[in-house]
C-alpha atoms as an extended CHARMM CRD file, in Angstrom:
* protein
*
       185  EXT
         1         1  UNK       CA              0.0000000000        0.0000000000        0.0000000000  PROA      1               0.0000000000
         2         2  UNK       CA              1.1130000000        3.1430000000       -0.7240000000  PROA      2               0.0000000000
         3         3  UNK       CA              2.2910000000        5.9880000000        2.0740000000  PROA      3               0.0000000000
         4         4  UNK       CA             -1.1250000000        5.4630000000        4.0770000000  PROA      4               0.0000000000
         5         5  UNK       CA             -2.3560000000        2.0590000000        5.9380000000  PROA      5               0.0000000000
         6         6  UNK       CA             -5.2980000000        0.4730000000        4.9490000000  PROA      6               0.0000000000
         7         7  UNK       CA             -6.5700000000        1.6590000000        8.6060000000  PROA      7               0.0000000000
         8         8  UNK       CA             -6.2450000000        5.1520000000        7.6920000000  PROA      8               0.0000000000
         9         9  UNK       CA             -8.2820000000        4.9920000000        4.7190000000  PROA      9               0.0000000000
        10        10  UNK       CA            -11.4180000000        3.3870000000        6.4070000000  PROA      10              0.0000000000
        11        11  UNK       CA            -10.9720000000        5.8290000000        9.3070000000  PROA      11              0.0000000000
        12        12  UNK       CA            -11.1140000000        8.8970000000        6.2270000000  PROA      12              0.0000000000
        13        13  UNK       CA            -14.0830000000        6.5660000000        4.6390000000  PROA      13              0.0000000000
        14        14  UNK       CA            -15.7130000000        6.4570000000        7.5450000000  PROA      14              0.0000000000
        15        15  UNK       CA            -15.1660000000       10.2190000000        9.0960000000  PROA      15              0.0000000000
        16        16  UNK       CA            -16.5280000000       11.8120000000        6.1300000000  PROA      16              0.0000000000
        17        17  UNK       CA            -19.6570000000        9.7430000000        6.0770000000  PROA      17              0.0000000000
        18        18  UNK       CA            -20.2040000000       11.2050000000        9.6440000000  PROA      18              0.0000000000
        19        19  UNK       CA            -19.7470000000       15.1020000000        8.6450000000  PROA      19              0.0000000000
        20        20  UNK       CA            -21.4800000000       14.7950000000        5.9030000000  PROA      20              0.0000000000
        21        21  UNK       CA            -24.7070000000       13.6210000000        7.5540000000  PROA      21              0.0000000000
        22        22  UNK       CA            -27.7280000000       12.5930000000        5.3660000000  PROA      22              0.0000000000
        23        23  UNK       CA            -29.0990000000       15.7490000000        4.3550000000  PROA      23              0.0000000000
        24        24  UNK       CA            -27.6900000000       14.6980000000        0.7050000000  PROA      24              0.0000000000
        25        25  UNK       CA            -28.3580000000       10.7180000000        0.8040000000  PROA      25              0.0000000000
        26        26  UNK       CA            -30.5730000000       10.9390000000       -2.4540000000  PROA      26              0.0000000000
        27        27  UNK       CA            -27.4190000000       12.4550000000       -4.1530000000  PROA      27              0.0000000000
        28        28  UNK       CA            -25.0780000000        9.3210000000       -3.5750000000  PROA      28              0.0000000000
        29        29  UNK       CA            -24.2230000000        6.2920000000       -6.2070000000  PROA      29              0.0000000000
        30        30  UNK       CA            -25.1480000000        3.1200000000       -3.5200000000  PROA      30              0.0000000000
        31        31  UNK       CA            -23.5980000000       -0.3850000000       -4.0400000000  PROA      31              0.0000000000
        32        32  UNK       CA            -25.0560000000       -2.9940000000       -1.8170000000  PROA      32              0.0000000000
        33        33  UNK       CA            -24.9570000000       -6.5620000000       -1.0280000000  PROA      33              0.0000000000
        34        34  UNK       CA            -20.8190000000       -6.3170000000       -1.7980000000  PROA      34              0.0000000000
        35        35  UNK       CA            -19.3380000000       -9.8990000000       -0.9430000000  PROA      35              0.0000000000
        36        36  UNK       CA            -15.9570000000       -9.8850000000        0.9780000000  PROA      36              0.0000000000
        37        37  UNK       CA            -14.0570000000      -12.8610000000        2.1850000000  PROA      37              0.0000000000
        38        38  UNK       CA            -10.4750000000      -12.9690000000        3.3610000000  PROA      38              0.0000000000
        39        39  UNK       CA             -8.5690000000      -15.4170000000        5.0400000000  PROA      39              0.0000000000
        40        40  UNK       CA             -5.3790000000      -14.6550000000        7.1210000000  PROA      40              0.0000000000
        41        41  UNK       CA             -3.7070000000      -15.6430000000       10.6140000000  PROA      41              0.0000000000
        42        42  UNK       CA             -6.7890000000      -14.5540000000       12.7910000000  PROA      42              0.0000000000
        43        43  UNK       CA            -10.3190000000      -13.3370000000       11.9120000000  PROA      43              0.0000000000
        44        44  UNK       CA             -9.2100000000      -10.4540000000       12.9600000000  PROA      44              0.0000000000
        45        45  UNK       CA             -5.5690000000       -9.6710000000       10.8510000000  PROA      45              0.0000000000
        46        46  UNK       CA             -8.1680000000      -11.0500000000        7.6720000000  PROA      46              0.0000000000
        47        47  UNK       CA            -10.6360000000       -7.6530000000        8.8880000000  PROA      47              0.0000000000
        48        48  UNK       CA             -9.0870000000       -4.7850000000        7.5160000000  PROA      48              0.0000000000
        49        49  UNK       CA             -7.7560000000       -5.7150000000        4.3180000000  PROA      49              0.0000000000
        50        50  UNK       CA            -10.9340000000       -7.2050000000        3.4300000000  PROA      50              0.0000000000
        51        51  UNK       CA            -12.6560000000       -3.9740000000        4.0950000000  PROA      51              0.0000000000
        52        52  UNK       CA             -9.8440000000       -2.0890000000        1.6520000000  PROA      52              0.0000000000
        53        53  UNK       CA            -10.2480000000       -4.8700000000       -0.9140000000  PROA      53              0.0000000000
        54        54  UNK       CA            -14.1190000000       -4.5270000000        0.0860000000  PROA      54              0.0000000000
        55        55  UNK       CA            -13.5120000000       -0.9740000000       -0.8740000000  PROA      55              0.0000000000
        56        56  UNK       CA            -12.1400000000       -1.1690000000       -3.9660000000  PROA      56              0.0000000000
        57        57  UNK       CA            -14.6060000000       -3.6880000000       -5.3340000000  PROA      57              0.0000000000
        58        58  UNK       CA            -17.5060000000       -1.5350000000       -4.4540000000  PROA      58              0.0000000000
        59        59  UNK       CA            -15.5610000000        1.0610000000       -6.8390000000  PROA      59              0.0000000000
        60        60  UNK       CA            -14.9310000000       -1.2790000000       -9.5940000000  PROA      60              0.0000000000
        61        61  UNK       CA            -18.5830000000       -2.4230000000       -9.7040000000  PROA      61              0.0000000000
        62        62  UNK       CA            -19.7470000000        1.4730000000       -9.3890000000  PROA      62              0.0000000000
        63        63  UNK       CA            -17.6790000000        2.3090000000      -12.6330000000  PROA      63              0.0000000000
        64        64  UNK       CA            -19.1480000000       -0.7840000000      -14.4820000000  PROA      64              0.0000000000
        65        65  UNK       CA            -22.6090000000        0.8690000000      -13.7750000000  PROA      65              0.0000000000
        66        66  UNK       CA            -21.0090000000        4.3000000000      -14.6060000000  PROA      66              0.0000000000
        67        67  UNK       CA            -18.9660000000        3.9750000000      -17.6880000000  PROA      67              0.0000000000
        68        68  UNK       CA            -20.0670000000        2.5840000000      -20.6110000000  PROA      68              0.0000000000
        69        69  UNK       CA            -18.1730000000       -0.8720000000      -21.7310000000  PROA      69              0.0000000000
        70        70  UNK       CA            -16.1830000000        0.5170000000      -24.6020000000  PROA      70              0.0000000000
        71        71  UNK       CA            -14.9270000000        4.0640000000      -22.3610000000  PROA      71              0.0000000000
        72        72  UNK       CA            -13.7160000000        1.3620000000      -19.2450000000  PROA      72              0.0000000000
        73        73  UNK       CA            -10.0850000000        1.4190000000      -20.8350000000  PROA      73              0.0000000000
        74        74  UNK       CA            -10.1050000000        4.7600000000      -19.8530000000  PROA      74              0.0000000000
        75        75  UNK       CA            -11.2900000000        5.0790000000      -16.5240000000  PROA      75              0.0000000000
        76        76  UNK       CA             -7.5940000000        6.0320000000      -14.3040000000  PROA      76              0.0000000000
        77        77  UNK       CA             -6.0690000000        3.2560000000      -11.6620000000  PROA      77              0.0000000000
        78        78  UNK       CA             -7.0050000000        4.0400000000       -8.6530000000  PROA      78              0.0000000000
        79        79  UNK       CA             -5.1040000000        4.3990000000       -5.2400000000  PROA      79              0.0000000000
        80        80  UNK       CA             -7.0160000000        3.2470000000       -2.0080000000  PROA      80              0.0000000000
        81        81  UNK       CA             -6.8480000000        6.4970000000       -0.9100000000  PROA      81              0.0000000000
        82        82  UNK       CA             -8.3290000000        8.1740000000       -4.4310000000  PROA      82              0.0000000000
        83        83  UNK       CA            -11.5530000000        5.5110000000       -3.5780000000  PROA      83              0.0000000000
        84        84  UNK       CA            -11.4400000000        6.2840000000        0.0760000000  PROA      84              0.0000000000
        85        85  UNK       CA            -12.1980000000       10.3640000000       -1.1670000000  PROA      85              0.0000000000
        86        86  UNK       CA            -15.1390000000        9.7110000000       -3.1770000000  PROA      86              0.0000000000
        87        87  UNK       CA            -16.8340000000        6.9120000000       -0.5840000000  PROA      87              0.0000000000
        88        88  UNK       CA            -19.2460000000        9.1030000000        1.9130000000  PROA      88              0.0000000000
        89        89  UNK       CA            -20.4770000000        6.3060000000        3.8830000000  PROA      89              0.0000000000
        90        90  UNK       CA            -19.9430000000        2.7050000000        4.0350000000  PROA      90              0.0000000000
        91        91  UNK       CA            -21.5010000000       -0.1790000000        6.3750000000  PROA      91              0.0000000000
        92        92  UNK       CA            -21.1290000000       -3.7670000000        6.8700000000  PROA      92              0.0000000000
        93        93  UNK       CA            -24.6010000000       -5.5090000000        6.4580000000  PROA      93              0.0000000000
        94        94  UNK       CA            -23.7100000000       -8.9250000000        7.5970000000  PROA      94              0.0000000000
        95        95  UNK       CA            -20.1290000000      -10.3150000000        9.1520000000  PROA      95              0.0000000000
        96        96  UNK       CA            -19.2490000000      -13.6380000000       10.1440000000  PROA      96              0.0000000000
        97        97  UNK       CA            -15.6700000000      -14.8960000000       11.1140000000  PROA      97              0.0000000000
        98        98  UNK       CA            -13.8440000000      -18.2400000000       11.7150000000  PROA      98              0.0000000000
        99        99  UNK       CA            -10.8540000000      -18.8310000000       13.4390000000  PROA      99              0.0000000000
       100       100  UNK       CA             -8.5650000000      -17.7570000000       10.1200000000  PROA      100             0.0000000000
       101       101  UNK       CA            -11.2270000000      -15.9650000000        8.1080000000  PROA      101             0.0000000000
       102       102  UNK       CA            -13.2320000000      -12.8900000000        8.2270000000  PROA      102             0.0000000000
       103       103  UNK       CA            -16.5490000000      -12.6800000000        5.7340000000  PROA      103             0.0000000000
       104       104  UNK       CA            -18.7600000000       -9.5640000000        5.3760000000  PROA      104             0.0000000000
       105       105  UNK       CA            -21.6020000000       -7.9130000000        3.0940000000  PROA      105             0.0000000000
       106       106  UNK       CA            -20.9720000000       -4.5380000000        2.5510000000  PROA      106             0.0000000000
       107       107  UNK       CA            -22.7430000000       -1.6380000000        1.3220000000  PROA      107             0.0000000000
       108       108  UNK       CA            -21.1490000000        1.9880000000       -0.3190000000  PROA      108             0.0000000000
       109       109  UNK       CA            -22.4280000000        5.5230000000       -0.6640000000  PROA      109             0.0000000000
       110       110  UNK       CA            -20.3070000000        7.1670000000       -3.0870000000  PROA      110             0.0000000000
       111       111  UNK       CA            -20.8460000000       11.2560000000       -2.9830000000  PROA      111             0.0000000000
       112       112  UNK       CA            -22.1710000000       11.8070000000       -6.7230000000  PROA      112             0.0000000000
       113       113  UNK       CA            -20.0530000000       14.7320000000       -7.1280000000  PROA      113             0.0000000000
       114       114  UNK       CA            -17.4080000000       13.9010000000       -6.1710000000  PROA      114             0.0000000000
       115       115  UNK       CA            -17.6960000000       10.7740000000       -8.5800000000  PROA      115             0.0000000000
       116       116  UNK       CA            -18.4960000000       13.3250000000      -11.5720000000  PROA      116             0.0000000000
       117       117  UNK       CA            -15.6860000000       15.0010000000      -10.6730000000  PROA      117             0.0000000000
       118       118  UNK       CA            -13.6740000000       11.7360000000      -10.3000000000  PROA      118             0.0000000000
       119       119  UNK       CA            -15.2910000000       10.5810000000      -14.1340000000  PROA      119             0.0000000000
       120       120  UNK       CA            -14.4390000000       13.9210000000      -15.8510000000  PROA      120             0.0000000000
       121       121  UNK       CA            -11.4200000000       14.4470000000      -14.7800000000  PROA      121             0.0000000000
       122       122  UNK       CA            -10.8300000000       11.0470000000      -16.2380000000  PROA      122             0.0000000000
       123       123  UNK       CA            -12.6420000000       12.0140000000      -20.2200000000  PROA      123             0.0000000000
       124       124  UNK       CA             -9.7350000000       13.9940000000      -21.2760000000  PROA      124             0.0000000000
       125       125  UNK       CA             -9.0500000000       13.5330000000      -24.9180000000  PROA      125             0.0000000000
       126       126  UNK       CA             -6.3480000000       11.0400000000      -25.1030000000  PROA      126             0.0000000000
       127       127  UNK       CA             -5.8340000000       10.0950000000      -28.9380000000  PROA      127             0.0000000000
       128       128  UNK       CA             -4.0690000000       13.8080000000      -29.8680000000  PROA      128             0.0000000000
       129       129  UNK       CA             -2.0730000000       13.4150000000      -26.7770000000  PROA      129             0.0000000000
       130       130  UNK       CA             -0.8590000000        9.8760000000      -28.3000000000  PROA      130             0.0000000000
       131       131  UNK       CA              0.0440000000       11.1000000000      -31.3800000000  PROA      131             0.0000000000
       132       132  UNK       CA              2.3780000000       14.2070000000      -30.2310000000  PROA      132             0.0000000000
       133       133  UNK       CA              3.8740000000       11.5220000000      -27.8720000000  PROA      133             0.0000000000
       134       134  UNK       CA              4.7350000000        9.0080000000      -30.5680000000  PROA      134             0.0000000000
       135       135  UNK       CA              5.7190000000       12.5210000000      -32.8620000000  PROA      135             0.0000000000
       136       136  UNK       CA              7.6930000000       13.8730000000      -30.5310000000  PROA      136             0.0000000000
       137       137  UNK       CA             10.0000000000       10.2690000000      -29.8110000000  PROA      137             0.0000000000
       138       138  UNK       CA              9.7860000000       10.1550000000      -33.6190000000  PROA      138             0.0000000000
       139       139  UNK       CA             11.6210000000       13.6530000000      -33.8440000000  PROA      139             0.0000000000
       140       140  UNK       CA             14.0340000000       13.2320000000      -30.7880000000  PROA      140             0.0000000000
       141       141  UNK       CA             12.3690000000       15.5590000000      -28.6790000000  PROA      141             0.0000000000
       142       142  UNK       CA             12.0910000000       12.4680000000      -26.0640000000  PROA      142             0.0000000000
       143       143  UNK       CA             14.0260000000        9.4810000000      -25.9840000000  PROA      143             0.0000000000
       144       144  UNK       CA             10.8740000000        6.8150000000      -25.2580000000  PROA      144             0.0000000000
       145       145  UNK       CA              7.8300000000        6.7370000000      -24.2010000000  PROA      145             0.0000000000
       146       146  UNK       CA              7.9080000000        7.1350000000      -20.5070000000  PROA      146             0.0000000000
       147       147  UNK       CA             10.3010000000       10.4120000000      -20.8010000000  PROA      147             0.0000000000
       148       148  UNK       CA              7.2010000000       11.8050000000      -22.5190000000  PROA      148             0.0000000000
       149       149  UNK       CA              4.6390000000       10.4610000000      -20.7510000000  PROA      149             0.0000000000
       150       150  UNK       CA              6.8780000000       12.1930000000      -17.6260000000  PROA      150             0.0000000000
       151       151  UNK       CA              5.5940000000       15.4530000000      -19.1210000000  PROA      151             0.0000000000
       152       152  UNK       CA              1.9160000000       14.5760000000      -18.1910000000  PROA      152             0.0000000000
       153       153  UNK       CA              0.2690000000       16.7010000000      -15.8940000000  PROA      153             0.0000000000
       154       154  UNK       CA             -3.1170000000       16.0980000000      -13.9060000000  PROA      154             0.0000000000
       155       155  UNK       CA             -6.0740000000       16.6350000000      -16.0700000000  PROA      155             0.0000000000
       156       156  UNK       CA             -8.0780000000       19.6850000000      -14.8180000000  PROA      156             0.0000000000
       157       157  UNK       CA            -10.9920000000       18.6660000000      -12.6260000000  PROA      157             0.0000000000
       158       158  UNK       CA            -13.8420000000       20.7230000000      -12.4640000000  PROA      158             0.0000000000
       159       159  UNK       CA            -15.6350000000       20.8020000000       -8.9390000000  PROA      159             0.0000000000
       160       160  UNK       CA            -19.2420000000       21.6090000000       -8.5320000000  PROA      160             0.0000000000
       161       161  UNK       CA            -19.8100000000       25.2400000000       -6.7060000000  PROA      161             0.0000000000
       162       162  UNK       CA            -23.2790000000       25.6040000000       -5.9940000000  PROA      162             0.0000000000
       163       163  UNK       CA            -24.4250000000       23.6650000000       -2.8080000000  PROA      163             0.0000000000
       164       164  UNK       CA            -26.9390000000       20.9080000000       -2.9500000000  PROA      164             0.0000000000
       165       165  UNK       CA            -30.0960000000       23.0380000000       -2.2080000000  PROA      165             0.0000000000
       166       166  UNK       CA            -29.2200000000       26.2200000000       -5.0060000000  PROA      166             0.0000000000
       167       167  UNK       CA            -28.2070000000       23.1560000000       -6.8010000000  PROA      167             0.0000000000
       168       168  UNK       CA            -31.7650000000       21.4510000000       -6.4360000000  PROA      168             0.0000000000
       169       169  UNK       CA            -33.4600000000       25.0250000000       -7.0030000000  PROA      169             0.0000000000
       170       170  UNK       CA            -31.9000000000       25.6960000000      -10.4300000000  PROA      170             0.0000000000
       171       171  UNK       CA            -32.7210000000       21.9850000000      -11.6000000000  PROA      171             0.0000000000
       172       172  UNK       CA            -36.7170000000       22.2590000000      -10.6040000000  PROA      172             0.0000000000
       173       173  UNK       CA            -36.9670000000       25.7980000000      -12.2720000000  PROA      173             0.0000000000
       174       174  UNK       CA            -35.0550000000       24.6440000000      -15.1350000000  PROA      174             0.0000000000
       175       175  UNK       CA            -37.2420000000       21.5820000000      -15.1830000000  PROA      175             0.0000000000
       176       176  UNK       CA            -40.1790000000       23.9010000000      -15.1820000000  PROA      176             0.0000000000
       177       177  UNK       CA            -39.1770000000       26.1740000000      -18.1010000000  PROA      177             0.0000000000
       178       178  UNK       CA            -39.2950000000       22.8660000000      -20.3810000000  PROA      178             0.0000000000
       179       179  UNK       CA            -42.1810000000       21.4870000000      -18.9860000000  PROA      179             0.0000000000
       180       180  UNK       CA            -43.6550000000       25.2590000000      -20.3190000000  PROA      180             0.0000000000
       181       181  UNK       CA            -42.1800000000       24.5550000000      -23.5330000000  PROA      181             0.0000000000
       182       182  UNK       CA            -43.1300000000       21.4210000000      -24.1040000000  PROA      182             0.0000000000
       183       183  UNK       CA            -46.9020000000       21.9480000000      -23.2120000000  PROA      183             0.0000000000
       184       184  UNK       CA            -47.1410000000       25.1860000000      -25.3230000000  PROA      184             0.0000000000
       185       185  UNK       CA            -47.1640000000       23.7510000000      -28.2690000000  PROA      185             0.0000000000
């Protein structure tokens, strides 16, 4: 795992779903009835990485809902922690344990926004990017392809800025206006 433990990351999943409170529940992406099984030393040791892997299941499943089957290839790697930001709540429906091995059914909340954010970020136009890579090895400007790719910076990622409720007002009088157009005719 990368610079933060597998503990942190559930701690982070698990804070945010606190402060965030349901007041936005109808805006989250939900997986449910997410199968975990893990066997280690103890019960106990098996716990915690099956909640991470638990984690990153959940994630996998949401972008198969999300992205359509030909766009997967593009959807970024993610680290625990990147999955860890967009979950806003997570809860474990069912556990049982043996001596060695922990089971569990999870469910997921993942904050919509932050997903659309997550998903956008990710639709950057990758073919013309390609093609001045392979160019620019081609001319000598880099020596392979992971000099150039080493001049890659973060796509931008737009954030949402109103909050849920101006958010929710601008959607219903939007929705409105068309229902008036539609029914003038």
């Amino acid at each position: 795992m990368n610079k933060f433990s597998s503990t942190t990351i559930i701690a982070v999943t698990m804070t945010a779903g606190l402060f965030v409170g349901d007041a936005r529940a109808g805006h989250d992406e939900t997986i449910e009835e997410l199968s975990v099984s893990l066997m280690r030393q103890t019960a106990a040791a098996a716990r915690e990485p099956a909640l991470v892997e638990g984690h990153r299941a959940a994630f996998e499943r949401l972008m198969t809902r999300l992205v359509p089957r030909d766009r997967r290839g593009e959807v970024p790697e993610m680290t625990a922690e990147g999955i860890a930001e967009l979950v806003r709540s997570f809860g474990v429906d069912q556990e049982k344990t043996s001596p060695v091995r922990y089971l569990a059914t999870l469910r997921f909340a993942f904050g919509r926004d932050g997903t659309r954010s997550f998903l956008r970020a990710a639709e950057s136009e990758t073919t013309a990017l390609g093609a001045a890579y392979l160019a620019g090895i081609a001319t000598g400007v880099w020596s392979d392809g992971p000099e150039a790719l080493a001049t890659t910076r973060a796509p931008t990622r737009f954030e949402p800025e109103l909050d849920p409720g101006a958010r929710d007002r601008v959607r219903t009088r939007w929705r409105e206006a068309l229902s008036r157009c539609l029914t003038s005719r």
